[in-house]
NUVONU-503181 format. One record per residue (C-alpha): x negated, y, z negated. Coordinates in steps of 0.001 Angstrom, whole numbers, plus 500000, padded with zeros to 6 digits. Example, Ala and Ser with C-alpha at 12.3 -4.5 7.8 and 13.67 -1.06 7.14 Angstrom:
487700495500492200/486330498940492860/
This chain:
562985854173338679/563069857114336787/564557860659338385/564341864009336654/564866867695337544/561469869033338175/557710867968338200/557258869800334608/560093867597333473/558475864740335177/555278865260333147/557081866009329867/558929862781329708/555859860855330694/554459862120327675/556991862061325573/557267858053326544/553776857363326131/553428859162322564/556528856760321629/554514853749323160/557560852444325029/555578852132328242/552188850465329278/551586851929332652/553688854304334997/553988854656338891/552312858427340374/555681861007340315/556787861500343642/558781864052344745/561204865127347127/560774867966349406/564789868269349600/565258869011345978/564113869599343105/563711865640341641/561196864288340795/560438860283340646/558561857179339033/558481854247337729/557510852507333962/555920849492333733/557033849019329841/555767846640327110/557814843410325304/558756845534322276/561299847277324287/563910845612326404/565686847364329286/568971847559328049/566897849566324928/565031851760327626/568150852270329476/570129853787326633/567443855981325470/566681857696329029/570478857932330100/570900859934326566/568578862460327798/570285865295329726/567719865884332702/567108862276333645/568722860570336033/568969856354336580/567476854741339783/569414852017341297/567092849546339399/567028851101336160/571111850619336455/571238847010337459/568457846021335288/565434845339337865/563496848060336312/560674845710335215/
């Protein structure tokens, strides 16, 4: 699972993922009425392996790693 700052944030990374092909298919964004994150999943193709997608969202400021993204049960 994926968690950003923000629905706009949500959308931007989507997009920014899917111009870069890394993912196939991605989970509706959910998000919390406590705060300001925003969630959802990736569902992302054999080209890229975790460990790959892992390293590329935790370098991005404004996301922040589910549980599964962190022990690897992201597929």
């Amino acid at each position: 699972m994926v968690v950003v700052d923000g629905f706009q944030s949500a959308v931007a990374l989507i997009a920014l993922l899917s111009r870069a092909f890394v993912f196939t298919t991605s989970e509706p964004i959910i998000c919390a009425r406590a705060s300001d994150h925003c969630s959802f999943r990736v569902a992302y193709g054999p080209g890229l392996t975790h460990r790959q997608l892992r390293t590329l969202l935790s370098s991005m400021p404004s996301v922040i790693l589910g549980a599964d993204m962190e022990s690897g049960d992201a597929r």
